[in-house]
MARBA-3410 file (N, C-alpha, C, O; in Angstrom, 1 decimal):
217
-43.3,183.5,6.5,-42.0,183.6,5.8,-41.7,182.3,5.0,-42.3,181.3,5.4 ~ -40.7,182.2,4.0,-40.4,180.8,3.4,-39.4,181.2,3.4,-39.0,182.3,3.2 ~ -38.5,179.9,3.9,-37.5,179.2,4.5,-37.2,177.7,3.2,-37.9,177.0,2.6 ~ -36.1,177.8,3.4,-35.2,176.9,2.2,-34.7,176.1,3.0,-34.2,176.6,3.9 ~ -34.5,174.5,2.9,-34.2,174.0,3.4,-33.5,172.5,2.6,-34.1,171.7,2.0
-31.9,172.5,3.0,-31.2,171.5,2.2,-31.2,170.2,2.5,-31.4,169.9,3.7 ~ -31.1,169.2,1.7,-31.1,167.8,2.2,-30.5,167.1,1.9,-30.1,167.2,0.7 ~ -29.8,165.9,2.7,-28.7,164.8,1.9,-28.7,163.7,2.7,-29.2,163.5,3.8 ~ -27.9,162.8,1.5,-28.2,161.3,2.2,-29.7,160.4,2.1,-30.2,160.5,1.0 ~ -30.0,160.0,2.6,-31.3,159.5,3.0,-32.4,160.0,2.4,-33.2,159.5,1.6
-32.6,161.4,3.1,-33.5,162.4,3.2,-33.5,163.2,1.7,-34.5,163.7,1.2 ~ -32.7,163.1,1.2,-32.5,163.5,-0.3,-33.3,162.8,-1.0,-34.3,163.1,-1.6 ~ -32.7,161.6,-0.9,-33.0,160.0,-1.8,-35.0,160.2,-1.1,-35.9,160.4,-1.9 ~ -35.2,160.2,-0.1,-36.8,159.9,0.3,-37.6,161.3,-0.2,-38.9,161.4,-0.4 ~ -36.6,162.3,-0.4,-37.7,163.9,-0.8,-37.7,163.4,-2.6,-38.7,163.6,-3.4
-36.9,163.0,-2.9,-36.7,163.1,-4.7,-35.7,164.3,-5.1,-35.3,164.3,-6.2 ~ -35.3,165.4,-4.1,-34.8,166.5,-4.6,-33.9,166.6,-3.2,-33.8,165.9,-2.2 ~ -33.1,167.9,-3.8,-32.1,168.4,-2.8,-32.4,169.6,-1.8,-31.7,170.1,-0.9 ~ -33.8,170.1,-2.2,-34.6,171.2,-0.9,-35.7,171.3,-1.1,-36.2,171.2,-2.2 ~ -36.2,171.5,0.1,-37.7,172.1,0.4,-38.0,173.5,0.7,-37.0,174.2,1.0
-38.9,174.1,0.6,-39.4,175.3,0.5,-40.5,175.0,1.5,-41.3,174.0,1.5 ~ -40.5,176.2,2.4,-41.5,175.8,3.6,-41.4,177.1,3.8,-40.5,178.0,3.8 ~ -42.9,177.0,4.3,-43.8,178.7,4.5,-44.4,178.3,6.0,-45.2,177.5,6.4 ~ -43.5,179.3,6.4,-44.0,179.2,8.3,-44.4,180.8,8.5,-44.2,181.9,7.9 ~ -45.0,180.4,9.7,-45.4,182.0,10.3,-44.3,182.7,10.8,-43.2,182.1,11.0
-44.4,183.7,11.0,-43.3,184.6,11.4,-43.2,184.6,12.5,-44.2,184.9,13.2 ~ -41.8,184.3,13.2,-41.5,183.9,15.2,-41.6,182.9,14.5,-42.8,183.2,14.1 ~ -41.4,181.6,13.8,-41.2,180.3,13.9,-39.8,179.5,14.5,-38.7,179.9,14.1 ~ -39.9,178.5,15.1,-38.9,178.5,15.5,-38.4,177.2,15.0,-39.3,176.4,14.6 ~ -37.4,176.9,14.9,-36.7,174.7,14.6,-37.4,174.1,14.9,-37.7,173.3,14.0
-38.3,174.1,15.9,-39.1,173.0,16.0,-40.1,173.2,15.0,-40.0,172.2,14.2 ~ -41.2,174.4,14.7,-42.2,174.6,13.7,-41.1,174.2,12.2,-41.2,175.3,11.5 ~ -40.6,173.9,11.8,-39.3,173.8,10.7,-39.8,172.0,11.0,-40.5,171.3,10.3 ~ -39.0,171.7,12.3,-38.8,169.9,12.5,-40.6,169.1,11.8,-40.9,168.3,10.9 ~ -41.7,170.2,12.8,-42.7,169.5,12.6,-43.3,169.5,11.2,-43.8,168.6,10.7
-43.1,170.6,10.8,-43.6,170.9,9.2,-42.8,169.5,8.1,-43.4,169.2,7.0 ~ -41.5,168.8,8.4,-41.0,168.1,7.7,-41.2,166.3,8.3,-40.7,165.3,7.8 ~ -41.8,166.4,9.3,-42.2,165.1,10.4,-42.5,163.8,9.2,-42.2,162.6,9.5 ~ -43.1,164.0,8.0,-43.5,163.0,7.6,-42.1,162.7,6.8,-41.6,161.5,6.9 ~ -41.4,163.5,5.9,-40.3,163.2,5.4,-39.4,162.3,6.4,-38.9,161.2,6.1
-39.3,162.9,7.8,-38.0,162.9,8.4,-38.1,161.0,9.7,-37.3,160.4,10.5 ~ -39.9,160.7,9.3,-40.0,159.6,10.2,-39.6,158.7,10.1,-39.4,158.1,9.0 ~ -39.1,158.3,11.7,-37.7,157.4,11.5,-36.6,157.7,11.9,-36.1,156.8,12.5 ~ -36.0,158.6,12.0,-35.0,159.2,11.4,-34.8,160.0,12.9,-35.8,160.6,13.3 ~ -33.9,159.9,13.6,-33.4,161.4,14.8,-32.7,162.1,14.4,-31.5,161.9,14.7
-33.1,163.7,13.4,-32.9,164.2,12.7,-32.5,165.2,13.5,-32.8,165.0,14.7 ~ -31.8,166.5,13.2,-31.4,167.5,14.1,-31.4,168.9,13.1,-31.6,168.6,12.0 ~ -31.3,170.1,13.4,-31.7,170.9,12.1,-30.3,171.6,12.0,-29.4,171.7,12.8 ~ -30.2,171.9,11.3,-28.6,173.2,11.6,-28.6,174.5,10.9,-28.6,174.5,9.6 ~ -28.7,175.7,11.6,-29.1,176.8,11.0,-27.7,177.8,11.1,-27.0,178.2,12.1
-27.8,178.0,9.2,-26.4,178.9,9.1,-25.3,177.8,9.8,-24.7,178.0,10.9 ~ -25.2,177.1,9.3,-24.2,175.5,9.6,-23.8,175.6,10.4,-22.6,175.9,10.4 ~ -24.6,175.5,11.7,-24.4,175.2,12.8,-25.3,174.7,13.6,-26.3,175.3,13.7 ~ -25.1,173.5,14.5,-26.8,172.6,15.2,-27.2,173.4,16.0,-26.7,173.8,17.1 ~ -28.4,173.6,15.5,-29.3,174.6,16.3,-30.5,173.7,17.6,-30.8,172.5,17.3
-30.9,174.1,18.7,-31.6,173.7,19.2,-33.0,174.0,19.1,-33.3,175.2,18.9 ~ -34.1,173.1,19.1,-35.3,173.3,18.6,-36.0,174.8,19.1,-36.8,175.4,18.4 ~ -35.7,175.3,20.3,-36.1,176.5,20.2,-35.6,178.0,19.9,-35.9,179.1,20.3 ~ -34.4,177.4,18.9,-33.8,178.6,18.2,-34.7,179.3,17.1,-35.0,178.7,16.1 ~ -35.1,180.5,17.2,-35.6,181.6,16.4,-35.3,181.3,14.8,-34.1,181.0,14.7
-36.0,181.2,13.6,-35.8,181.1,12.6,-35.9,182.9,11.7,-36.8,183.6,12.0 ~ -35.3,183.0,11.2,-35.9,184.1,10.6,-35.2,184.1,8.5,-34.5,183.3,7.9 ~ -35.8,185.6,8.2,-36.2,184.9,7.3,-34.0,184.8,6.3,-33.0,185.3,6.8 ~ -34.1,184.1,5.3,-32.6,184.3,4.9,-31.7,183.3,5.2,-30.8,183.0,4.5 ~ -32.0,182.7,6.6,-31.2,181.5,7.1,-31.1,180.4,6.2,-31.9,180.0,5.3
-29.7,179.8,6.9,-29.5,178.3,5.9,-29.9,177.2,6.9,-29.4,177.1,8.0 ~ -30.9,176.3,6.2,-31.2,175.3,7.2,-30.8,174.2,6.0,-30.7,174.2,4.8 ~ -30.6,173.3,7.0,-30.1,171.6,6.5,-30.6,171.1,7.0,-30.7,171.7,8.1 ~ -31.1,170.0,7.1,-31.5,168.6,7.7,-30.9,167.9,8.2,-30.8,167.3,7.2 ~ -30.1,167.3,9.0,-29.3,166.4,9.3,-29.7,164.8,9.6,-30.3,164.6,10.7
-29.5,163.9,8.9,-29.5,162.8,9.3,-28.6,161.9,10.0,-27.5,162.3,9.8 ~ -28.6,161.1,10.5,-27.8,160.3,11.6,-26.6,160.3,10.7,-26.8,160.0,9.5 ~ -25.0,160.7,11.2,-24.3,161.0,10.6,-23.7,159.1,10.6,-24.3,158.2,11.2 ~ -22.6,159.0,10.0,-22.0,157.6,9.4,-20.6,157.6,10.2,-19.5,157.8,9.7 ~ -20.9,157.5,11.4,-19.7,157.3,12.5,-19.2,156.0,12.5,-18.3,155.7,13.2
-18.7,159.3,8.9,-17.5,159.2,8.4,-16.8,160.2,8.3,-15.7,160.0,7.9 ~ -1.1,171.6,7.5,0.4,172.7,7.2,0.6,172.9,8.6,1.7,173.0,9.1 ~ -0.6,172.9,9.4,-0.8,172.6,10.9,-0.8,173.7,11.9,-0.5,173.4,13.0 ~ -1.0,174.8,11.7,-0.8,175.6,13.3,-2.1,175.7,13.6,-3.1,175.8,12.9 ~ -2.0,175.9,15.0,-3.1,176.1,15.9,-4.4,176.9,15.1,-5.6,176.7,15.0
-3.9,177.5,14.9,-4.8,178.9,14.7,-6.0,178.5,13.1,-7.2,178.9,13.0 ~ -5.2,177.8,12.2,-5.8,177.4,11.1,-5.5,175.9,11.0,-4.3,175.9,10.6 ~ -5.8,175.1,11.2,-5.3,173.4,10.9,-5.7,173.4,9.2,-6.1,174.2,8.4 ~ -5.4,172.3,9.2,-5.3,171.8,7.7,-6.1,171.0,7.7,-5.8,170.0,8.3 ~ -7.6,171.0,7.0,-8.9,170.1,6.8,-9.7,169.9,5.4,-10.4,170.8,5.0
-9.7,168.9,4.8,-10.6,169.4,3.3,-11.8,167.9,3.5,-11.9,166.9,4.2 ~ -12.2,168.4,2.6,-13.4,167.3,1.8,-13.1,167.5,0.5,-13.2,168.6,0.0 ~ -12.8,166.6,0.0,-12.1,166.1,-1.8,-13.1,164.9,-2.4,-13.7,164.0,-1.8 ~ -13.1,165.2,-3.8,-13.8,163.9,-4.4,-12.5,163.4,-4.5,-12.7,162.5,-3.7 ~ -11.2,163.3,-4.8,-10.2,162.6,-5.2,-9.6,161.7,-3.8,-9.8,161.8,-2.5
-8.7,160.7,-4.9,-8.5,159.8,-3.6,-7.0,160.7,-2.8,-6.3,161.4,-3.5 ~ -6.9,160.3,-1.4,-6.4,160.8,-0.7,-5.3,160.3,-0.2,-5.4,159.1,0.0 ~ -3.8,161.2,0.1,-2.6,160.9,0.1,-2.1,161.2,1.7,-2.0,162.3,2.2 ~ -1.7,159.9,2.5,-1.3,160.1,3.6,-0.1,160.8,3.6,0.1,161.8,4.2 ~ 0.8,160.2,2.8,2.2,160.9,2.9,1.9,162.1,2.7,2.2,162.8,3.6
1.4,162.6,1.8,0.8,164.3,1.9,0.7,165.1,3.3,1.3,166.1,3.7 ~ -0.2,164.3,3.9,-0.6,164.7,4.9,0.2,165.1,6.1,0.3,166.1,6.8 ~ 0.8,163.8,6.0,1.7,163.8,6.9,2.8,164.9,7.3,3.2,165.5,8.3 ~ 3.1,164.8,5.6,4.2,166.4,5.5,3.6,167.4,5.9,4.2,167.7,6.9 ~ 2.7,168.1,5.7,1.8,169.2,6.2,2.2,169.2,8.3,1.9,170.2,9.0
2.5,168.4,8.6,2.4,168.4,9.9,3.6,168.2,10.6,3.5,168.4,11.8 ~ 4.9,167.8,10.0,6.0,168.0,10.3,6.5,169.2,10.8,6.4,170.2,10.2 ~ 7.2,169.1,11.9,7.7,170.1,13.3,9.0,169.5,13.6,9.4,168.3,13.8 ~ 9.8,170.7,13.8,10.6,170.7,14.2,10.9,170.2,15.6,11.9,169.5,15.9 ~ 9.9,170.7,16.6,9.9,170.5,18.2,9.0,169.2,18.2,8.5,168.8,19.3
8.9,168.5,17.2,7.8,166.8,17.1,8.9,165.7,17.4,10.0,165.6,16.9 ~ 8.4,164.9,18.5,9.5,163.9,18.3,8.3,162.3,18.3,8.6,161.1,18.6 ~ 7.1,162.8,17.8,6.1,162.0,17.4,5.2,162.0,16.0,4.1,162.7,16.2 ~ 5.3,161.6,15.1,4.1,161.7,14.3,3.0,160.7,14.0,3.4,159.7,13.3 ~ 2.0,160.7,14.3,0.9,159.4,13.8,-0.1,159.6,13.0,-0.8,160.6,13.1
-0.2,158.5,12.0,-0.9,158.6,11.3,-2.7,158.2,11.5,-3.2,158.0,12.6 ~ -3.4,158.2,10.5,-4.6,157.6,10.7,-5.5,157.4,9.3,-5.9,158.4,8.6 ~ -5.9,155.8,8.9,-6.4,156.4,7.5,-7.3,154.9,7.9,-7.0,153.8,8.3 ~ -8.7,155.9,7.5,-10.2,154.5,8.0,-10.3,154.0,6.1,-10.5,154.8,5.2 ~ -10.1,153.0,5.9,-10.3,152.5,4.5,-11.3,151.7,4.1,-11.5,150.8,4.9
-12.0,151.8,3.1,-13.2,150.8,2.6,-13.3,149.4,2.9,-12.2,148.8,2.8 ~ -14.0,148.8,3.2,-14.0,147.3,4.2,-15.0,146.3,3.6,-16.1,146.9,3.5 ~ -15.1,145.3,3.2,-16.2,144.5,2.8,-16.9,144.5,1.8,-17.5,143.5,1.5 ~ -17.0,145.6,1.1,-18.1,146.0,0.8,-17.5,146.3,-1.0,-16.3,146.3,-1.2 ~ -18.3,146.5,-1.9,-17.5,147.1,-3.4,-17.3,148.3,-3.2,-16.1,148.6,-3.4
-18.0,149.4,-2.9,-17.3,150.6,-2.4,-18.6,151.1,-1.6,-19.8,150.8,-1.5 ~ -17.5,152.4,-1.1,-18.9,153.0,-0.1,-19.1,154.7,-1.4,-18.1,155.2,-2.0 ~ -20.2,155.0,-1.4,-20.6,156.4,-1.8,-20.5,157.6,-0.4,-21.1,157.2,0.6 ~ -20.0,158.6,-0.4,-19.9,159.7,0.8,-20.7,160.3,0.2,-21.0,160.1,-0.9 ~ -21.5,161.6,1.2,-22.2,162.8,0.5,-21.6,163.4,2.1,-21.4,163.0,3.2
-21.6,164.3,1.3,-21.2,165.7,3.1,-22.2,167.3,2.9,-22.6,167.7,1.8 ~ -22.4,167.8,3.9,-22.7,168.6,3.8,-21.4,169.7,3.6,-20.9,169.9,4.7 ~ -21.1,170.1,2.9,-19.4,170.3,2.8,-19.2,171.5,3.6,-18.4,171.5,4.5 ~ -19.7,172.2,3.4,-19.4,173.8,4.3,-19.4,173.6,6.1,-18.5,173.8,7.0 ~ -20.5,173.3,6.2,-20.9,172.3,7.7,-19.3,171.6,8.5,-18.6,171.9,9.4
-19.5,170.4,7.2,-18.4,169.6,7.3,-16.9,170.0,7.7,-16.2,169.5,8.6 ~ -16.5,171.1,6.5,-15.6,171.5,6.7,-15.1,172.5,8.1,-14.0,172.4,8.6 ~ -16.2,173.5,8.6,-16.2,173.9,9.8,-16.1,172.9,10.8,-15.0,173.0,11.5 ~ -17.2,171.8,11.0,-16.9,171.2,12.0,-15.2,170.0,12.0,-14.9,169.5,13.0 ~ -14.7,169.9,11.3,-13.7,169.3,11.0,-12.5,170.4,11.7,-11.6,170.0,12.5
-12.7,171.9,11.1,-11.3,172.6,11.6,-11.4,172.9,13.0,-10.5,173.3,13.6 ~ -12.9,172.6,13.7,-13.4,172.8,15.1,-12.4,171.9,15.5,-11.4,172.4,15.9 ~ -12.6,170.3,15.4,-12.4,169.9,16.0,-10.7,169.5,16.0,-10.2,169.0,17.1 ~ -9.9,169.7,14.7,-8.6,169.6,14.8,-8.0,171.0,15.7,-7.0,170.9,16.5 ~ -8.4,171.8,15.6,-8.1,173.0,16.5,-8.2,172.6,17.6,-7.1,172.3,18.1
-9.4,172.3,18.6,-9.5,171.8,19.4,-8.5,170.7,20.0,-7.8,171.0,21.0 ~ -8.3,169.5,19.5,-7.5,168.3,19.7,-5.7,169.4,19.5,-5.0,169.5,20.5 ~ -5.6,169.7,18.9,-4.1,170.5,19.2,-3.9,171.4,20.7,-3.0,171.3,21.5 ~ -5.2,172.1,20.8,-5.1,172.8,21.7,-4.9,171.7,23.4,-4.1,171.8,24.3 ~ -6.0,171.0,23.2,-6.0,170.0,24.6,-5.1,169.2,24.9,-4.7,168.9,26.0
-4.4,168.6,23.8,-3.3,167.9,24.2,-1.7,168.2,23.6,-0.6,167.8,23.6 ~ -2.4,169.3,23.0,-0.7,170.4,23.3,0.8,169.6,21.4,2.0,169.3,21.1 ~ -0.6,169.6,20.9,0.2,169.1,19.7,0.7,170.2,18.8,0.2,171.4,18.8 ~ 1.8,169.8,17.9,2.9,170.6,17.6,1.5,171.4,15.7,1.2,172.4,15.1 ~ 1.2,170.2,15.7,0.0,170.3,14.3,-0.4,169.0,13.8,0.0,167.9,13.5
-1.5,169.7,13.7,-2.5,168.5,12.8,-3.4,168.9,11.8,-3.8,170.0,11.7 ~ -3.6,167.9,10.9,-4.6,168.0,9.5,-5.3,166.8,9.4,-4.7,165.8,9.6 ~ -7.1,166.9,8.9,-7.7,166.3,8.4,-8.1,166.0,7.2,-8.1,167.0,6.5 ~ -8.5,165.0,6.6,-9.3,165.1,5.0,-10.3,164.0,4.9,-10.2,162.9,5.5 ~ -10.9,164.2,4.3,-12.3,163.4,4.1,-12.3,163.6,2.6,-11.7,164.5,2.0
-13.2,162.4,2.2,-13.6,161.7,0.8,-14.5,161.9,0.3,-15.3,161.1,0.7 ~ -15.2,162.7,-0.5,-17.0,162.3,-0.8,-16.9,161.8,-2.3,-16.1,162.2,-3.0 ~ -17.9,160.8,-2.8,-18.4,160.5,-3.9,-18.0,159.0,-3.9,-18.1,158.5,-2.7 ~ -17.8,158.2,-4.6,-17.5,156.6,-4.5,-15.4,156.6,-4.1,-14.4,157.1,-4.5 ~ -16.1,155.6,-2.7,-14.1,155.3,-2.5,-14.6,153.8,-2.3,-15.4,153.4,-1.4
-13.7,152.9,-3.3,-13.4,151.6,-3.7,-12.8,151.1,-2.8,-11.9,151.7,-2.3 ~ -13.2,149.3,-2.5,-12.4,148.7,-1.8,-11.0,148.9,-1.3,-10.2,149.4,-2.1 ~ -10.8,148.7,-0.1,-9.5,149.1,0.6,-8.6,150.7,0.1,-7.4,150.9,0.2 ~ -9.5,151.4,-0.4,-9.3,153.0,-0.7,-9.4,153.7,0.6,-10.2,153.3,1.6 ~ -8.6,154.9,0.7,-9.3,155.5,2.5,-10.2,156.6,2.0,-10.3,157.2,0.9
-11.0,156.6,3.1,-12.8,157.6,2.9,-12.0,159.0,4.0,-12.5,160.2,4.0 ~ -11.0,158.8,4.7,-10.7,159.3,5.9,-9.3,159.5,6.4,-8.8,158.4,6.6 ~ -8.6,160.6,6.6,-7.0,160.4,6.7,-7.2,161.4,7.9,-8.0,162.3,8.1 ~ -5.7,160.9,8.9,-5.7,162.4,10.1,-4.0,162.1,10.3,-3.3,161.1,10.3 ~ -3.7,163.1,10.5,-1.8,162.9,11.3,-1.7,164.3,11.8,-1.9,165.5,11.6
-1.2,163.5,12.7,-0.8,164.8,14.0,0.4,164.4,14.3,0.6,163.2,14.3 ~ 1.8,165.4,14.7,2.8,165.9,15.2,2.8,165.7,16.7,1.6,165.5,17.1 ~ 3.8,165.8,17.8,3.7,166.3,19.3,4.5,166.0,19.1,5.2,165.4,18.3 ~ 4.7,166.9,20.9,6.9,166.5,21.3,6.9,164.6,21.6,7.9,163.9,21.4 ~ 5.8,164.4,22.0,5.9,163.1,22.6,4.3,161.8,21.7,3.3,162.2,21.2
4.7,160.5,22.0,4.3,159.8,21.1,2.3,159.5,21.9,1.3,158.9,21.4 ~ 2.4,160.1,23.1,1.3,159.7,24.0,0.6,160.6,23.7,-0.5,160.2,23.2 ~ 0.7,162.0,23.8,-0.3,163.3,23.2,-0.5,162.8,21.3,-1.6,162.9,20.8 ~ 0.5,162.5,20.7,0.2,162.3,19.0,-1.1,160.6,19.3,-2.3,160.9,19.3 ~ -0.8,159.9,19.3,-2.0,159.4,19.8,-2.8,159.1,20.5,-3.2,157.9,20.4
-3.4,160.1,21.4,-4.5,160.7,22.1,-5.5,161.7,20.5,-6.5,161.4,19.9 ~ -4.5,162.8,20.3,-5.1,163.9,19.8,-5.2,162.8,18.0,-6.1,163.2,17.2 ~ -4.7,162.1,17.9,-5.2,161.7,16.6,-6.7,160.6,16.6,-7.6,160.6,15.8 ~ -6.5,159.9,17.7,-7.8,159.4,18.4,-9.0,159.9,18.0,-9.9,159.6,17.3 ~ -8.6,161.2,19.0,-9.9,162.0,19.4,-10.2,162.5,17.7,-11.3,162.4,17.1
-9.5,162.8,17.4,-9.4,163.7,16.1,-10.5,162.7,15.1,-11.4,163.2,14.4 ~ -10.3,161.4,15.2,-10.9,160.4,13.8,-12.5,160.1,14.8,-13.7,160.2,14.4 ~ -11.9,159.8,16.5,-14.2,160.0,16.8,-14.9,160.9,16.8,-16.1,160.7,16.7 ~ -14.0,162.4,16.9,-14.9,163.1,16.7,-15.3,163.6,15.1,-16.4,164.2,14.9 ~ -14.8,163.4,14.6,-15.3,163.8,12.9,-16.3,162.2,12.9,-17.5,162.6,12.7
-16.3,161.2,13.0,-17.5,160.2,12.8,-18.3,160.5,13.6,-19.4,160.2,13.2 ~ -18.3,161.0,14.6,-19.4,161.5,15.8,-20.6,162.8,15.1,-21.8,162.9,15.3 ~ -19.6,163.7,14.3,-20.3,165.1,14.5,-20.3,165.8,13.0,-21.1,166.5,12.5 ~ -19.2,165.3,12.4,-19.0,165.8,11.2,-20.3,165.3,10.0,-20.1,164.2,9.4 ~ -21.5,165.9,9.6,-22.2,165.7,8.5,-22.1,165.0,7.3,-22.3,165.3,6.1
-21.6,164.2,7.9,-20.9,163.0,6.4,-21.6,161.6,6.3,-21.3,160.6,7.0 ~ -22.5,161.6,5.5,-22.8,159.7,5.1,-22.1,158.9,4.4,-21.2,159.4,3.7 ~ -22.4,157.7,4.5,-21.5,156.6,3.5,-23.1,156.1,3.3,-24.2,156.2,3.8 ~ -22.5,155.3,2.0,-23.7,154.3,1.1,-22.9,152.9,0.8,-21.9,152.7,0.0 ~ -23.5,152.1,1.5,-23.0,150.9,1.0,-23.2,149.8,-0.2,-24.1,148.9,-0.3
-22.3,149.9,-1.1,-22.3,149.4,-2.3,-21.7,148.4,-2.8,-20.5,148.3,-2.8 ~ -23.1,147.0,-3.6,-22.9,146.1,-3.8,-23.1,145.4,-5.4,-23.5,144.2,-5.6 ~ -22.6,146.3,-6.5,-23.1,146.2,-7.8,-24.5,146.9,-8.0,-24.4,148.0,-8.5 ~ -25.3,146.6,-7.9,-26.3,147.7,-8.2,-27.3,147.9,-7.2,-28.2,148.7,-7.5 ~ -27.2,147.2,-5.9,-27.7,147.6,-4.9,-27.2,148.5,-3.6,-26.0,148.8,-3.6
-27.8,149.0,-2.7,-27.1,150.3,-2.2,-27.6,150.6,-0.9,-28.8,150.4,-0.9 ~ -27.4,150.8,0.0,-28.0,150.9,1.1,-27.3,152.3,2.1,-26.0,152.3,2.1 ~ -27.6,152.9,2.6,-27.4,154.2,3.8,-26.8,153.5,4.9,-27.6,152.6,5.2 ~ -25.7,153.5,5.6,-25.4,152.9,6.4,-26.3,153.8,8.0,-26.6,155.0,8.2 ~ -26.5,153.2,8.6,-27.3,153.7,9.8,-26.2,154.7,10.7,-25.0,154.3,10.8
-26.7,155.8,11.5,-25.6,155.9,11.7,-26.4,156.4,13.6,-27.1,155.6,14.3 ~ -26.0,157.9,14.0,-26.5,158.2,15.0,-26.6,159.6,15.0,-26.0,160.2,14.2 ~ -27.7,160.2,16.1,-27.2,161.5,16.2,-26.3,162.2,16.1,-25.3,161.8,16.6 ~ -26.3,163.0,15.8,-25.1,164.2,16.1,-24.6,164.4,17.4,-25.3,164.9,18.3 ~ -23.5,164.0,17.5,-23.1,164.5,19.0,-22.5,166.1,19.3,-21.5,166.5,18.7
-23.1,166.8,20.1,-23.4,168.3,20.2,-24.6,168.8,19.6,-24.9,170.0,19.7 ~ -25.6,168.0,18.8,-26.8,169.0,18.4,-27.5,169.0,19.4,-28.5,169.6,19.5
END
């Protein structure tokens, strides 16, 4: 069967292109996928995600699936039920955000915005669909566990310039100890898990910032 397979970050930049085309036998599984791509991916503690979600190496491949590559990620209105999460090329508005998450029964709101540091700017690339799932996973989640009134996320991709933010979060609660806990959790787990790289940029040189596995693949 042939199997399509997306790439970003690193793995992009090392293929020359944005997918591979790979012909496996039929019953192939992530792993026959991982080994078939071993020379691209050495180096690298790479993880696969099928139909955007991290799959374990002996998950079943068949034919039609969306596979991605994952490389070490760059650890970079509000009700429960739907949170408020994007990935934007434009630059990003806390006060925005913030509004989105205003409650009535809140007698806490905190903010969160990670900004460009050192560097002339950083470049993002996301796997955006991925990204965007795992982001509303995880602000859902963070509402639900520590009982917040609402929360929203946003993330950056493409170049964000010195002291620009790559990253914004604000969460609501009745009280100021659950708003930050749940905004906490909310900014490690999108650097932990969320499919997002940074490139560090210095006039015309560039570098991938190192990052780590996926936490949950």
């Amino acid at each position: 069967m042939i199997v399509h397979v997306r790439l970003f970050a690193m793995l992009r930049e090392r293929a020359g292109h944005n997918e591979l085309e790979l012909e496996l036998p039929e019953g192939s599984r992530v792993a026959d996928a991982l080994a078939a791509v071993a020379d691209l991916t050495a180096g690298l503690p790479v993880v696969m995600a099928v139909n955007r979600e991290y799959a374990a190496e002996d998950a079943p491949l068949a034919p039609g699936d969306e596979l991605a590559l994952i490389p070490p990620v760059s650890g970079g209105a509000g009700a429960a039920t739907s949170p408020h999460v994007a990935v934007v090329a434009e630059p990003l508005s806390l006060d925005a955000l913030a509004a989105l998450v205003r409650d009535p029964r809140a007698g806490a709101v905190v903010t969160f915005q990670g900004v460009t540091r050192e560097v002339e700017r950083l470049d993002y690339e996301a796997y955006e669909a991925m990204a965007l799932e795992s982001m509303r996973q995880i602000v859902a989640a963070a509402i639900e566990r520590h009982g917040l009134c609402a929360a929203a996320a946003e993330h950056r991709i493409g170049p964000v310039p010195l002291s620009e933010p790559s990253v914004i979060v604000a969460v609501s609660a009745p009280h100021r100890g659950e708003a930050f806990a749940g905004a906490r959790e909310i900014i490690d787990a999108i650097k932990a898990t969320a499919p997002i790289w940074k490139r560090e940029v210095e006039g015309d040189e560039g570098r991938w910032v190192e990052g780590r596995r996926p936490s949950g693949a």
